[in-house]
C-alpha positions in Angstrom: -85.4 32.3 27.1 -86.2 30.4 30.7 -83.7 28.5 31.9 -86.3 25.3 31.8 -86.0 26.8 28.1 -82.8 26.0 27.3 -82.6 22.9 29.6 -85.4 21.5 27.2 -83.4 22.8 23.7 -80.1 21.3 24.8 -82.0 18.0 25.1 -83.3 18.3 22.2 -79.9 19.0 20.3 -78.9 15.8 22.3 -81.2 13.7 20.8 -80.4 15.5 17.6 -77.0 15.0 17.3 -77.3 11.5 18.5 -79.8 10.4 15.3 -77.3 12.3 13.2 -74.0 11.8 13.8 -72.7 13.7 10.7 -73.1 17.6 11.5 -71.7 20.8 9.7 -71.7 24.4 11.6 -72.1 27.5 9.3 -72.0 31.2 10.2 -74.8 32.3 8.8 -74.6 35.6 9.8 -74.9 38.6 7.7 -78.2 36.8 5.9 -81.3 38.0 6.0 -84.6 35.8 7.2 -85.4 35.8 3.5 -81.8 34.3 2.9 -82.2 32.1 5.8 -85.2 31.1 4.6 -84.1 30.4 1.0 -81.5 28.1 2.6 -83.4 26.2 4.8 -86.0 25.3 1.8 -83.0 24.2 0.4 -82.2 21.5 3.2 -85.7 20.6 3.1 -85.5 19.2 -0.3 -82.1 17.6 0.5 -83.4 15.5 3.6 -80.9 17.6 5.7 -82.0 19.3 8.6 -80.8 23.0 9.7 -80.7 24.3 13.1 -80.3 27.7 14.1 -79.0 27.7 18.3 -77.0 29.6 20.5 -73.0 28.8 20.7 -73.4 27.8 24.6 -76.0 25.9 23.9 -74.6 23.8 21.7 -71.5 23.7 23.3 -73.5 21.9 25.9 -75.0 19.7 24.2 -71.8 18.2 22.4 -70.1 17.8 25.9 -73.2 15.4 26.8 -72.2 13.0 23.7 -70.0 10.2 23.7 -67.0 11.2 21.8 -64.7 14.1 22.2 -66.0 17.0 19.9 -63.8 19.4 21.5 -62.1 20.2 18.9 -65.3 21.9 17.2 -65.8 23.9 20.5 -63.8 26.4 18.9 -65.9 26.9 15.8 -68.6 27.9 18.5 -68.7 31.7 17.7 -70.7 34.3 16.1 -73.7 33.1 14.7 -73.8 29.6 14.4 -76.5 27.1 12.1 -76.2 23.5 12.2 -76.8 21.3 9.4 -77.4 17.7 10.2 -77.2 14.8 7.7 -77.4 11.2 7.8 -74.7 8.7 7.6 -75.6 7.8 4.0 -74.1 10.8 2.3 -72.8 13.8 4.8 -70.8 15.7 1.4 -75.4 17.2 1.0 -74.6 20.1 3.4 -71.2 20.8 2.3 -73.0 21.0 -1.2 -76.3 22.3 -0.4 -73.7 25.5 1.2 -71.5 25.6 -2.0 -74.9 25.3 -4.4 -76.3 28.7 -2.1 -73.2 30.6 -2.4 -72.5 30.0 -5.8 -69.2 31.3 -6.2 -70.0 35.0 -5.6 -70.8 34.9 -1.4 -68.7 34.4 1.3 -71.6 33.2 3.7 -73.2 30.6 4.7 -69.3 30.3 5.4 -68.2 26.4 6.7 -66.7 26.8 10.7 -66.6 22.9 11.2 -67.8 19.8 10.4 -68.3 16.6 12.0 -68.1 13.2 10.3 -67.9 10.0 11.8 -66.2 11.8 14.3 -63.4 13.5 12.6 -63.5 16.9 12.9 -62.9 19.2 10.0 -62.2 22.9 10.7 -62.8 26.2 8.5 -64.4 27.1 4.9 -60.9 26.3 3.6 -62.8 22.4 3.9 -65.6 23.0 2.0 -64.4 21.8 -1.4 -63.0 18.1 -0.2 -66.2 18.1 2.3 -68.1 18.8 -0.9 -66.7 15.8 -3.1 -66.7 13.5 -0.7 -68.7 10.3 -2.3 -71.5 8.9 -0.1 -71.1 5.3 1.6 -72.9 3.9 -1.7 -70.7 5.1 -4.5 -67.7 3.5 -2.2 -69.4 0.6 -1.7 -70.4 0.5 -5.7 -66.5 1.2 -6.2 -65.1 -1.2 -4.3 -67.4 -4.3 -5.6 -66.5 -3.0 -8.8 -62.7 -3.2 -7.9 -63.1 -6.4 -6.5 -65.1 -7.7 -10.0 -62.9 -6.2 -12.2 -59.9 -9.0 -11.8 -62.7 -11.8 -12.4 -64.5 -10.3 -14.9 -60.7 -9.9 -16.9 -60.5 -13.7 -16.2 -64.0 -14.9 -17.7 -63.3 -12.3 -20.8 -59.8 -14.2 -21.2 -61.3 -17.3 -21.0 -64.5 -16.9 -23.2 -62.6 -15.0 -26.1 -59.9 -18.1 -26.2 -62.3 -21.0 -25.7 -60.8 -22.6 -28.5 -56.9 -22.4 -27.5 -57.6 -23.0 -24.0 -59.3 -26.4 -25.3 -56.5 -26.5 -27.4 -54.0 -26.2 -24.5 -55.7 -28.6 -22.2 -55.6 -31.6 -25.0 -51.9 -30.9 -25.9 -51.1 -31.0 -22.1 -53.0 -34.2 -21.3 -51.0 -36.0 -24.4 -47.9 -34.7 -23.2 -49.1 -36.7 -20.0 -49.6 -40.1 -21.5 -46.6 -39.6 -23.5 -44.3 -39.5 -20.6 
């Protein structure tokens, strides 16, 4: 590779990592193109896009960001893939990696992650990363939290109509009787 090369891929990871801030790096070494390939079809489907690239490469291309991302610099060894998700739901690659190793491989194996700009080290991650509910189902959760207390109210109120009627009478006739 020229050196115009990898001037032009490291600008092209820039651009990359700036449309999707949410980024997981795998080894994926040890798989085969087929497995490779199996994976990436796998991406495909989930609207997440995978990137194979050299460690200094992007190494470089993290220190041109805004942010600090150093602490993902040390992830950068071996061979390295790069899974990039949008901000809508970055738990796909952490899934789309457990889904492929199924419980019986050890790669694609996690080496960091990258989500609105925490970073999250080592396959020990994978699980939480996994679970983690997209900004949606928080979003669902919490107008659903914030309904709940109203909704309790309303029921009250509709299933004693009659005594809260009731209630309001005997309180205005304790009014005009004092």
């Amino acid at each position: 590779m020229t050196k115009e090369q990898k001037i032009k891929l490291v600008e092209s990871l820039v651009d990359t990592f700036q449309a999707y801030p949410n980024f997981y790096i795998a080894d994926t070494g040890g798989m085969t193109v087929a497995e490779v390939s199996e994976l990436r079809g796998a991406c495909h489907k989930a609207d997440v896009k995978m990137q194979v690239a050299k460690n200094t490469l992007i190494h470089k291309a993290l220190e041109q960001l805004d942010g600090d991302y150093s602490g993902a610099y040390e992830a950068l060894k071996m061979t390295s893939a790069i899974f990039f998700t949008s901000e809508e739901n970055p738990s796909i690659p952490a899934k789309i990696i457990k889904d492929y190793r199924g419980g019986k491989k050890e790669i694609p194996a996690l080496k960091a992650a990258v989500i609105d700009t925490s970073v999250f080290l080592g396959d020990d991650n994978l699980e939480m990363l996994s679970s983690m509910k997209s900004k949606a189902e928080l979003v669902g959760e919490v107008v659903g939290l914030l309904q709940s207390p109203a909704k309790n109210v309303v029921s009250a109120l509709k299933s004693g109509g009659g005594t809260l009627a009731g209630l309001i009478k005997t309180l205005q006739e304790r009014g005009e009787a004092a």
